[in-house]
N, CA, C and O atoms as a Tripos MOL2 file, in Angstrom:
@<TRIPOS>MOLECULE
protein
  256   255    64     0     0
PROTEIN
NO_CHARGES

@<TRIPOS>ATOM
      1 N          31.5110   13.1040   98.7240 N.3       1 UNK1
      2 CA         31.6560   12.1510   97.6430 C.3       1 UNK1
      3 C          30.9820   10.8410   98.0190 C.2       1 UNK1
      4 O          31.0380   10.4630   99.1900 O.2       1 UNK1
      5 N          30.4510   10.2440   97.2460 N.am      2 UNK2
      6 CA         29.2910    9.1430   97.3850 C.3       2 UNK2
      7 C          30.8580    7.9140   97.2250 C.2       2 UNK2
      8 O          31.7570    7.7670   96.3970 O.2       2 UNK2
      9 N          30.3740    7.0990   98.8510 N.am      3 UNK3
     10 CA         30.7750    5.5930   98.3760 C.3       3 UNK3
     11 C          30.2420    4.4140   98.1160 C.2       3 UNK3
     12 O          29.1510    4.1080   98.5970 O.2       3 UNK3
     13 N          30.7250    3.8390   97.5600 N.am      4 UNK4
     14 CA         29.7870    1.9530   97.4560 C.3       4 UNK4
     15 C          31.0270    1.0320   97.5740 C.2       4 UNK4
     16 O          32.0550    0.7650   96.9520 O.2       4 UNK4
     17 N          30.1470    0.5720   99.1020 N.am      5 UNK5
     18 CA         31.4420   -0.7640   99.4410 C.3       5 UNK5
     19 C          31.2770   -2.1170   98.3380 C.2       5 UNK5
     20 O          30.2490   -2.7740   98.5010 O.2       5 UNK5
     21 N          31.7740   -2.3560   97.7570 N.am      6 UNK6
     22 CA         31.5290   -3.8050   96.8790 C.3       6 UNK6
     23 C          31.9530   -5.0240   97.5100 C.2       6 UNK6
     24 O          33.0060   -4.9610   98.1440 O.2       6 UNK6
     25 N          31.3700   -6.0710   97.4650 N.am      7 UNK7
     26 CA         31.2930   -7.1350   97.6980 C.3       7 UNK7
     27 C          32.0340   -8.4000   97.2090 C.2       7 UNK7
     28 O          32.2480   -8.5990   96.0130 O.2       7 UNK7
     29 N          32.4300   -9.2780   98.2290 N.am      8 UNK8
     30 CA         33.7760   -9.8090   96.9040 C.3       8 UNK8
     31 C          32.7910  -10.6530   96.1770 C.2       8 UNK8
     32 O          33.4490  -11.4720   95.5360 O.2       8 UNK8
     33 N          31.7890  -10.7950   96.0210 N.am      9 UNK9
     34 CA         30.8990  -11.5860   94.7560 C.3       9 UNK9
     35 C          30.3380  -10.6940   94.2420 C.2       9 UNK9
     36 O          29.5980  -11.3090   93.4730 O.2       9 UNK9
     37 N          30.1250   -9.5940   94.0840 N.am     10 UNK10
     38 CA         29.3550   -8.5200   93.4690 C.3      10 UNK10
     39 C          30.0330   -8.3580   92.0350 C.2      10 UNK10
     40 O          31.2390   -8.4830   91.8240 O.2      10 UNK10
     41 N          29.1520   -8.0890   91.1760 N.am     11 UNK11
     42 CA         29.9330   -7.4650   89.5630 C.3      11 UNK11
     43 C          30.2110   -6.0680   89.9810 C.2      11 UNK11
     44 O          29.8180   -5.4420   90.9660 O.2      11 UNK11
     45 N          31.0040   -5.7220   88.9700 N.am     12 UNK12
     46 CA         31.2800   -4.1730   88.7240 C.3      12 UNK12
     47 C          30.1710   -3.5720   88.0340 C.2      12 UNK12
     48 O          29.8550   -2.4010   88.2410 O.2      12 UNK12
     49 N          29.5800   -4.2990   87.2450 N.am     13 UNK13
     50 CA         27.8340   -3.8860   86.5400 C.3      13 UNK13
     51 C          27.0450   -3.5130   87.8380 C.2      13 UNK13
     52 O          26.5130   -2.4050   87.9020 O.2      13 UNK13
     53 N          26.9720   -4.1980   88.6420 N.am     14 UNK14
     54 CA         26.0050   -4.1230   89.7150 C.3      14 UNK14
     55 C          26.5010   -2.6970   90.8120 C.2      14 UNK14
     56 O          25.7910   -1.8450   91.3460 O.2      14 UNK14
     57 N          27.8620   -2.8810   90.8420 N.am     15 UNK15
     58 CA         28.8050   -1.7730   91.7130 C.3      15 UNK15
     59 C          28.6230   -0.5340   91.1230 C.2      15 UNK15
     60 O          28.4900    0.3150   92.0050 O.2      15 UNK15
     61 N          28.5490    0.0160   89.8120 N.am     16 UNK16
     62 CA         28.4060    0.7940   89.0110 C.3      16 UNK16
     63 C          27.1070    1.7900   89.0920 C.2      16 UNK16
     64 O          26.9840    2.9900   89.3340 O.2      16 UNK16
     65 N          26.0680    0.5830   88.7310 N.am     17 UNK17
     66 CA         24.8790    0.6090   89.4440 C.3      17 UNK17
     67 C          23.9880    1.4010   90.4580 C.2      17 UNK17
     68 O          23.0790    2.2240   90.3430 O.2      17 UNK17
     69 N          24.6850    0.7540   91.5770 N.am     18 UNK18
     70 CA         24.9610    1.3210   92.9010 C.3      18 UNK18
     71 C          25.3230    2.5390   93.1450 C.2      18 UNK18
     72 O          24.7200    3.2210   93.9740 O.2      18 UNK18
     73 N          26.4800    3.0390   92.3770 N.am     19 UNK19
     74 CA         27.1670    3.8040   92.5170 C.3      19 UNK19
     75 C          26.2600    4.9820   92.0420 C.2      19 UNK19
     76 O          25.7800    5.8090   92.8170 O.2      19 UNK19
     77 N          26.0340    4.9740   90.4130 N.am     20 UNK20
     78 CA         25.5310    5.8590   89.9020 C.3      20 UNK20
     79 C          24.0760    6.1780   90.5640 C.2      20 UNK20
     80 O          23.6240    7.3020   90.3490 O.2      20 UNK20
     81 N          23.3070    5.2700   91.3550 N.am     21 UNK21
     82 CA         21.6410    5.8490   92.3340 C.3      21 UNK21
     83 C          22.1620    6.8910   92.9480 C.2      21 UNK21
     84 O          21.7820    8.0610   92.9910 O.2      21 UNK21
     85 N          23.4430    6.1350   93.6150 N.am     22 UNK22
     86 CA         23.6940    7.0040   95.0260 C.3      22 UNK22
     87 C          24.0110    8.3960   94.4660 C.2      22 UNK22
     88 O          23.8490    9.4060   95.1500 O.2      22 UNK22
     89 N          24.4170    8.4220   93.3440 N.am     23 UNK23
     90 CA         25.3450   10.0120   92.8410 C.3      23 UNK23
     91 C          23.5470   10.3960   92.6160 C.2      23 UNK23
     92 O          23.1410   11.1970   93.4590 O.2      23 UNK23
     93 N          22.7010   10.0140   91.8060 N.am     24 UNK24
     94 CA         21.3720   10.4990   91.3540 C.3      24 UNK24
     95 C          20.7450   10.9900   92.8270 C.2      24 UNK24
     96 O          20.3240   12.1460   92.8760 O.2      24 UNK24
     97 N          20.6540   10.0400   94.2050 N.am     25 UNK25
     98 CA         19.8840   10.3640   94.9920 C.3      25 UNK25
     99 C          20.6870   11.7260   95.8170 C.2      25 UNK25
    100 O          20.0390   12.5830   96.4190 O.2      25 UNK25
    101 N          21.7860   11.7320   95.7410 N.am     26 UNK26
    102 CA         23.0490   13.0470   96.3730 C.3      26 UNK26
    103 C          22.5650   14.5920   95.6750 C.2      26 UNK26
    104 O          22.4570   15.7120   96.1730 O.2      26 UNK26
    105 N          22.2770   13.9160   93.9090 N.am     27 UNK27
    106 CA         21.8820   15.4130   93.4790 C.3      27 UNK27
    107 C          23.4520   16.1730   92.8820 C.2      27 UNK27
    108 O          23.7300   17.3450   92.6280 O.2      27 UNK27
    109 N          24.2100   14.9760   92.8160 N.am     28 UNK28
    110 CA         25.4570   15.3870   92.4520 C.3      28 UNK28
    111 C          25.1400   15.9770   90.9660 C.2      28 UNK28
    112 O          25.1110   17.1890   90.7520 O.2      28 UNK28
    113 N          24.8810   14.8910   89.8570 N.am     29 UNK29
    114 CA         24.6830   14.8860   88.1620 C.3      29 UNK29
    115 C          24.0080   15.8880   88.1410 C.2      29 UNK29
    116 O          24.3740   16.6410   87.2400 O.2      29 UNK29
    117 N          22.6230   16.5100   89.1060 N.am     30 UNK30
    118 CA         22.2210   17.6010   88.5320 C.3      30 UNK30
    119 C          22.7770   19.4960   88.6930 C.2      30 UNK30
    120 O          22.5800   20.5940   88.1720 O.2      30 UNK30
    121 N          23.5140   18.8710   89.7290 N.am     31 UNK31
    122 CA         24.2390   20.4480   90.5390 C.3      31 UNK31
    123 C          25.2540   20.3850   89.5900 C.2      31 UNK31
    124 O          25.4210   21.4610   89.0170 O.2      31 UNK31
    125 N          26.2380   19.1760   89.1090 N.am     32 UNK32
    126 CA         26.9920   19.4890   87.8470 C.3      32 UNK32
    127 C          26.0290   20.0230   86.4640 C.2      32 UNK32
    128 O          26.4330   21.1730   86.2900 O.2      32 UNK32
    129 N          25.3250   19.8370   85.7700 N.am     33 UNK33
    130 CA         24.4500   19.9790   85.0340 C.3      33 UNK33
    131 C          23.8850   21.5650   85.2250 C.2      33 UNK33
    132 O          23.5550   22.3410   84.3280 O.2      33 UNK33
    133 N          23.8830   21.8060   86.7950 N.am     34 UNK34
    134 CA         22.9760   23.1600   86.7970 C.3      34 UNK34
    135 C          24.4120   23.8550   86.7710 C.2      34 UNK34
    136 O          24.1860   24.7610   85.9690 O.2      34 UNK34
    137 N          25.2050   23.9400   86.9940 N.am     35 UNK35
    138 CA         26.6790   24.8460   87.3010 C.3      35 UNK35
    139 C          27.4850   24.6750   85.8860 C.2      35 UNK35
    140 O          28.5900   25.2150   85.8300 O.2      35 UNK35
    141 N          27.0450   24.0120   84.8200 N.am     36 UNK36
    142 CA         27.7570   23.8370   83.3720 C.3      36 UNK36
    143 C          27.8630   24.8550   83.1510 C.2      36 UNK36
    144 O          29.0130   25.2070   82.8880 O.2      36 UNK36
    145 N          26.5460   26.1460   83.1180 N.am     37 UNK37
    146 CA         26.4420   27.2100   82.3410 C.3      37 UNK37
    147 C          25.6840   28.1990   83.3530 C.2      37 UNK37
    148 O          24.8720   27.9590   84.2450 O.2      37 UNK37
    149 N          26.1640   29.2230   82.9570 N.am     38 UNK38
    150 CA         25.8660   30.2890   84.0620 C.3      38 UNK38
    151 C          24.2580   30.3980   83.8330 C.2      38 UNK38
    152 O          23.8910   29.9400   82.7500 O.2      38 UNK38
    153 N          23.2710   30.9100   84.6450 N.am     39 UNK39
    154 CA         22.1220   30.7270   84.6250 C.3      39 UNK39
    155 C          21.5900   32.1800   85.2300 C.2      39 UNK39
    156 O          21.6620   32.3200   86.4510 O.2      39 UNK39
    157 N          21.0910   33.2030   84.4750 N.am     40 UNK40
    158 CA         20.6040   34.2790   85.0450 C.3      40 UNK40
    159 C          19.4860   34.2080   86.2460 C.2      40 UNK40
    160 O          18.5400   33.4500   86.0300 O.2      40 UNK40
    161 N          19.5010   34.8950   87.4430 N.am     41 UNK41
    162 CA         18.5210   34.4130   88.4180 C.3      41 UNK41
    163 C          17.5760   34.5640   88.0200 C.2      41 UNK41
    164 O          16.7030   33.8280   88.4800 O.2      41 UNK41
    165 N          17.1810   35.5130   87.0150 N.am     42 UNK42
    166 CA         15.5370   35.8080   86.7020 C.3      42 UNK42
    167 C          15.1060   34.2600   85.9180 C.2      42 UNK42
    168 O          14.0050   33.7300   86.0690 O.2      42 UNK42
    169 N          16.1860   33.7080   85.0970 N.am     43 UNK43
    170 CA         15.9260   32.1340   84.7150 C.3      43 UNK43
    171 C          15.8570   30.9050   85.6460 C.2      43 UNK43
    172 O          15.3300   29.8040   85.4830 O.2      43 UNK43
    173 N          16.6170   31.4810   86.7650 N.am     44 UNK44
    174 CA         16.5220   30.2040   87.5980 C.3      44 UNK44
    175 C          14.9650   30.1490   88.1390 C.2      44 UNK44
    176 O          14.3600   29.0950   88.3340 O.2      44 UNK44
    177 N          14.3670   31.6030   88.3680 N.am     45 UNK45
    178 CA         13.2770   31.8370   89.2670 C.3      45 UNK45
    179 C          12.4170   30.9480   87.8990 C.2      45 UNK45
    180 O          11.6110   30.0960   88.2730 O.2      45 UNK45
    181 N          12.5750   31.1300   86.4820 N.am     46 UNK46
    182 CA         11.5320   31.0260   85.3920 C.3      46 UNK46
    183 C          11.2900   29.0980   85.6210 C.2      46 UNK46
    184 O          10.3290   28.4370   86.0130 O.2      46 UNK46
    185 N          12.2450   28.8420   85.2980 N.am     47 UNK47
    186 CA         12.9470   26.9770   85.7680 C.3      47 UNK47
    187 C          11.9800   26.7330   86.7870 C.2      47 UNK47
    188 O          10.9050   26.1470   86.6520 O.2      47 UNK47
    189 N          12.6460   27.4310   88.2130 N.am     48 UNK48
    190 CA         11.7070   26.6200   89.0630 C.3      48 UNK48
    191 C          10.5590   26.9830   89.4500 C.2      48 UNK48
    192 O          10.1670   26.5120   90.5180 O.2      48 UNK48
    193 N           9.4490   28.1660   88.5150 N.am     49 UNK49
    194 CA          8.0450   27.9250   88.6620 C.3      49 UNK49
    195 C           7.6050   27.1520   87.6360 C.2      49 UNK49
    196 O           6.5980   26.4830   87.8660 O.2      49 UNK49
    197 N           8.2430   27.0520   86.2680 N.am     50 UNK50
    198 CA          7.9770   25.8510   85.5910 C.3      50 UNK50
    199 C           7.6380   24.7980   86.0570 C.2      50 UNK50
    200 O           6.4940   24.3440   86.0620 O.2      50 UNK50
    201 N           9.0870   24.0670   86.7110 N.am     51 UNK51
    202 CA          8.9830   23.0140   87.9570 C.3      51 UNK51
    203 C           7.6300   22.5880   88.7860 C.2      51 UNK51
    204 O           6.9850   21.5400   88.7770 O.2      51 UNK51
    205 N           7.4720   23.7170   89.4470 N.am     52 UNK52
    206 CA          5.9470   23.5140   90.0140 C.3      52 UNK52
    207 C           4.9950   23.1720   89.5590 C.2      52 UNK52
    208 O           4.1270   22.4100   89.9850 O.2      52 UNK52
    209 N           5.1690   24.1690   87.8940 N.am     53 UNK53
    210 CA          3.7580   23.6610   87.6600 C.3      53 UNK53
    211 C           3.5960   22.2250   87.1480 C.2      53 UNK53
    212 O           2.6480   21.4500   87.2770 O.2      53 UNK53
    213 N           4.7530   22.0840   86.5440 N.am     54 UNK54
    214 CA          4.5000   20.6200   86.3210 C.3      54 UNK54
    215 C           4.4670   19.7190   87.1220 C.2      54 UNK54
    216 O           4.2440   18.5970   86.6670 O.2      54 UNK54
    217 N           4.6560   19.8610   88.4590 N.am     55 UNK55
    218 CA          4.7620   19.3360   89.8800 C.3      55 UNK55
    219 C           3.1500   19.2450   90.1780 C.2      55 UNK55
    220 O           2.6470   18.1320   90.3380 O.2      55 UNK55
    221 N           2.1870   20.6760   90.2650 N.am     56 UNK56
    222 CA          0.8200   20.2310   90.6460 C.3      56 UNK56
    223 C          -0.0790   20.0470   89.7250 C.2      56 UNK56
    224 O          -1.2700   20.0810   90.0340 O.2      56 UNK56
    225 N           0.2810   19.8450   88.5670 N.am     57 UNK57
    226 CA         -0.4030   19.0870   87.4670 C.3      57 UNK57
    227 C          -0.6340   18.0570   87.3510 C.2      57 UNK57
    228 O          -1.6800   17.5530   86.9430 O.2      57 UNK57
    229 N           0.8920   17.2730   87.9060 N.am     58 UNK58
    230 CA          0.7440   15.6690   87.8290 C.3      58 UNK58
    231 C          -0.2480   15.0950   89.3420 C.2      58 UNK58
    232 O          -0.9280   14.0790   89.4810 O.2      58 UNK58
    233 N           0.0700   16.3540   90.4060 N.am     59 UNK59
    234 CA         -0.5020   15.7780   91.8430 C.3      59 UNK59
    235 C          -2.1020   16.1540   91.1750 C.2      59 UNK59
    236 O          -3.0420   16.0650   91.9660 O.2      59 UNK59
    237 N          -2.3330   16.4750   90.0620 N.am     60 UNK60
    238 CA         -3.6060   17.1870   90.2940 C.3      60 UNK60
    239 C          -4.2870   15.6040   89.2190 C.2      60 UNK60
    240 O          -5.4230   15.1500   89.3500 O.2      60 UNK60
    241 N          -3.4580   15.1770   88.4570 N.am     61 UNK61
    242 CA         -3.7370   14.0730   87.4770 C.3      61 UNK61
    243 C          -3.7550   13.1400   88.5560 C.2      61 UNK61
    244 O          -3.9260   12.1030   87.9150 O.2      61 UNK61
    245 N          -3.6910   12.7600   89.8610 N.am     62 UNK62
    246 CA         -3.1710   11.4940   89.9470 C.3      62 UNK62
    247 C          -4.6410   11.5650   91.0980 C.2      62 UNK62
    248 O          -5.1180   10.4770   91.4210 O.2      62 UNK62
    249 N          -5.2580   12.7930   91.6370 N.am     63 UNK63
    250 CA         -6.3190   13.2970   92.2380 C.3      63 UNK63
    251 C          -7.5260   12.4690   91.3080 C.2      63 UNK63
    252 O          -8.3900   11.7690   91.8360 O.2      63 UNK63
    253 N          -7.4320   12.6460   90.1380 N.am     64 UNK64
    254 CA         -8.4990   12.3660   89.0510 C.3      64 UNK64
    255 C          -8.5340   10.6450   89.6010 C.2      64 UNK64
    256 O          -9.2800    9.8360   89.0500 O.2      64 UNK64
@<TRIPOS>BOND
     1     1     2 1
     2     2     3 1
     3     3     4 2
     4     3     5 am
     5     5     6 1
     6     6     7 1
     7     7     8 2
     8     7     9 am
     9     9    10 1
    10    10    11 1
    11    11    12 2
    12    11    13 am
    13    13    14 1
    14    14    15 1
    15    15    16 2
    16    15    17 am
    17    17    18 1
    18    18    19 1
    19    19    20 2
    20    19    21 am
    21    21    22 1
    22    22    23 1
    23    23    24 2
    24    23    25 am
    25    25    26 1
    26    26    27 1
    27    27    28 2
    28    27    29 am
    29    29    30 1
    30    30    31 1
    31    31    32 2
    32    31    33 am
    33    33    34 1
    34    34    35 1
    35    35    36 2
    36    35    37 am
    37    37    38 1
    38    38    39 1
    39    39    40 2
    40    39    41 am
    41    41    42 1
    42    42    43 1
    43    43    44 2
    44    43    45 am
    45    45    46 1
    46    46    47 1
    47    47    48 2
    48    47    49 am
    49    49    50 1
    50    50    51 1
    51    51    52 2
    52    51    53 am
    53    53    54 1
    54    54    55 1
    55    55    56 2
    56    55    57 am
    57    57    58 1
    58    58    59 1
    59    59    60 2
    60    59    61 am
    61    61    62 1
    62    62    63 1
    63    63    64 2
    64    63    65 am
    65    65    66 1
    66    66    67 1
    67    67    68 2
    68    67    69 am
    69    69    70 1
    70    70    71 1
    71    71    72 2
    72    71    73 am
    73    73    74 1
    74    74    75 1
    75    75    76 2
    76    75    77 am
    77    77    78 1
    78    78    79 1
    79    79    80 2
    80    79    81 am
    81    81    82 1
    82    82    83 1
    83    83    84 2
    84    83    85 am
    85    85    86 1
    86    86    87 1
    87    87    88 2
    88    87    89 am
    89    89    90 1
    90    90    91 1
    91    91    92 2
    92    91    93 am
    93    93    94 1
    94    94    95 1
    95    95    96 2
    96    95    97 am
    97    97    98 1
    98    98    99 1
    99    99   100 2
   100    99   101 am
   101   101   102 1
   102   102   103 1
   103   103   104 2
   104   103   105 am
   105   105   106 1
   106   106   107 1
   107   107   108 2
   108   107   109 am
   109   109   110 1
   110   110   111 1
   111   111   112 2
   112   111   113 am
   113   113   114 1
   114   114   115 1
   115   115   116 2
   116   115   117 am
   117   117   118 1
   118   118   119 1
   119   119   120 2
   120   119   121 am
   121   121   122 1
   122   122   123 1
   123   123   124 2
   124   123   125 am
   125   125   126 1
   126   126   127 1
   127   127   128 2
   128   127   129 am
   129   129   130 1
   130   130   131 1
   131   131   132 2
   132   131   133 am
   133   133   134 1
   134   134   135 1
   135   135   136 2
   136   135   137 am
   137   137   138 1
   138   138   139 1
   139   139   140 2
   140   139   141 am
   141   141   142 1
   142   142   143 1
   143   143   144 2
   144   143   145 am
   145   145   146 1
   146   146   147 1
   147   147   148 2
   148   147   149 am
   149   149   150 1
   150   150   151 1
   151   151   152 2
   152   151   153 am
   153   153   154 1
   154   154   155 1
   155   155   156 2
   156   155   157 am
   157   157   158 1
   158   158   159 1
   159   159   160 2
   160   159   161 am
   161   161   162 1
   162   162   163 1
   163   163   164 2
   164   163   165 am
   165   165   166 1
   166   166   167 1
   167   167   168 2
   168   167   169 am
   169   169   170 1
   170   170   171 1
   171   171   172 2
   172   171   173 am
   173   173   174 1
   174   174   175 1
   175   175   176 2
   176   175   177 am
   177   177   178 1
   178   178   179 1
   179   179   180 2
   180   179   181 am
   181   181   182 1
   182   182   183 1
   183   183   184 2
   184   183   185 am
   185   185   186 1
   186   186   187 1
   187   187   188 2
   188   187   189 am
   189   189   190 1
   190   190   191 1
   191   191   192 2
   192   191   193 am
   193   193   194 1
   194   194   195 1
   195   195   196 2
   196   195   197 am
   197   197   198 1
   198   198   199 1
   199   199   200 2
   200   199   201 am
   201   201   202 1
   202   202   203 1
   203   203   204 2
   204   203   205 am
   205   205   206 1
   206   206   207 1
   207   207   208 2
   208   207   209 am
   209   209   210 1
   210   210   211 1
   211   211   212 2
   212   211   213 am
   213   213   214 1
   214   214   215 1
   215   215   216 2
   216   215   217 am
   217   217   218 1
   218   218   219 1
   219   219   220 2
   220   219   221 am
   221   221   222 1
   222   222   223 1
   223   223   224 2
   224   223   225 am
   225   225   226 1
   226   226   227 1
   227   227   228 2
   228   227   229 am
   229   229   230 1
   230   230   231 1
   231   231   232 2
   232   231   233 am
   233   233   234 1
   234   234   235 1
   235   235   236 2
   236   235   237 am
   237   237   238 1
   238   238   239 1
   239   239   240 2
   240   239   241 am
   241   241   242 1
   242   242   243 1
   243   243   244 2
   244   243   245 am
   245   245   246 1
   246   246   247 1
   247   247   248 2
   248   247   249 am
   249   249   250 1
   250   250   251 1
   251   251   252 2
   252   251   253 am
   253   253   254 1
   254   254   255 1
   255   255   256 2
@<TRIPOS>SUBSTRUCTURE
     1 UNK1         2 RESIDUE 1 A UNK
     2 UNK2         6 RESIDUE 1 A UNK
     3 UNK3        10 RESIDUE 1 A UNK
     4 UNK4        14 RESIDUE 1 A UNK
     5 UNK5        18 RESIDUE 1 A UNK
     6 UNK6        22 RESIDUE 1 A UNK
     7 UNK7        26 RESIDUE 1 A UNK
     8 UNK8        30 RESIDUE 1 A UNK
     9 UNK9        34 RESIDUE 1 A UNK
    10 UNK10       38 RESIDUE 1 A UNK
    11 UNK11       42 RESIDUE 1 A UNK
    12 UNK12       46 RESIDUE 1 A UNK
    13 UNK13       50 RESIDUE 1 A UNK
    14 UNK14       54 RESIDUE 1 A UNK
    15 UNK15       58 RESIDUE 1 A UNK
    16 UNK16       62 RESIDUE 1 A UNK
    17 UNK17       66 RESIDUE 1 A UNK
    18 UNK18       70 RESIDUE 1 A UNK
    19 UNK19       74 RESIDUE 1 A UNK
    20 UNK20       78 RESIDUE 1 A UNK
    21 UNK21       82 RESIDUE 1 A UNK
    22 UNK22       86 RESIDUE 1 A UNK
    23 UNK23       90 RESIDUE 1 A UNK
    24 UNK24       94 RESIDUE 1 A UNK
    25 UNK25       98 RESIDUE 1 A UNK
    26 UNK26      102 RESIDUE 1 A UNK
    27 UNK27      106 RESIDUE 1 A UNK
    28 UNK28      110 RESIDUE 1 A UNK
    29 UNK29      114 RESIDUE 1 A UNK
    30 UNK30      118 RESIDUE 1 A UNK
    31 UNK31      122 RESIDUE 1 A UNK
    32 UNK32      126 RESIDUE 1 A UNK
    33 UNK33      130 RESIDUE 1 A UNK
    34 UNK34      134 RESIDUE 1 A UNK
    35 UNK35      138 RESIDUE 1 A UNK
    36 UNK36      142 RESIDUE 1 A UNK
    37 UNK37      146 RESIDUE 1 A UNK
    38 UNK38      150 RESIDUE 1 A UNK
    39 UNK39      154 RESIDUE 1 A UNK
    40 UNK40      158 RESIDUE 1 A UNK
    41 UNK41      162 RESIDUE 1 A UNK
    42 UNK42      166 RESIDUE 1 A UNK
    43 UNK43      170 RESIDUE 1 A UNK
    44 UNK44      174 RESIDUE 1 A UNK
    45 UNK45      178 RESIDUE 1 A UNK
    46 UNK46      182 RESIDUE 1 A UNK
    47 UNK47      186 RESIDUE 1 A UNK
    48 UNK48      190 RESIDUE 1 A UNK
    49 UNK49      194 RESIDUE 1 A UNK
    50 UNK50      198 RESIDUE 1 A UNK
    51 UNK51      202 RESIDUE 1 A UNK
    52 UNK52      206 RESIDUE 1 A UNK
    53 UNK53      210 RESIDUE 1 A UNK
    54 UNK54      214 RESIDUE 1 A UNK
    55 UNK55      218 RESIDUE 1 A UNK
    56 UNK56      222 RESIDUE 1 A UNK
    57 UNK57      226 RESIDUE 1 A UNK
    58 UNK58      230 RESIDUE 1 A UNK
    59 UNK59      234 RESIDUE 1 A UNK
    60 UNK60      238 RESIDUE 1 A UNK
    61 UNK61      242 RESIDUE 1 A UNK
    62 UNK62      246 RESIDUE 1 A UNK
    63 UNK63      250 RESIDUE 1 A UNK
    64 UNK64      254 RESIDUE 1 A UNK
C-alpha cells in the first residue's frame, strides 16, 4: 500500500496529489482496472501486442 507522509504546511490538494502519482507509478489503478473483468488469455495476448505496436510506432515517429 502506497504512503505519503504530509507535511504540517502541506494542503490535502497537494497530499492527494501525491498520493494518487504514487498509486499511478505502483500500477495499483491499472491492476484494479485489469482484474474488474475477467479477461480471456487469448485477449490478454491480443491487448498486449496491440500495446507494442503502438509502443514502436510512436519510437518509430519520434526517429522521424
Amino acid at each position: 500500500m502506497a504512503k505519503v507522509e504530509v507535511r504540517k504546511d502541506e494542503s490535502i490538494d497537494k497530499a492527494l496529489r501525491k498520493f494518487k502519482m504514487k498509486m499511478r507509478k505502483e500500477g495499483v489503478l491499472d491492476e484494479l482496472k485489469r482484474r474488474e473483468h475477467y479477461e480471456k488469455p487469448s485477449e490478454i495476448r491480443r491487448h498486449d501486442m496491440e500495446k507494442a505496436k503502438r509502443k514502436e510506432t510512436r519510437r518509430r515517429q519520434e526517429e522521424w
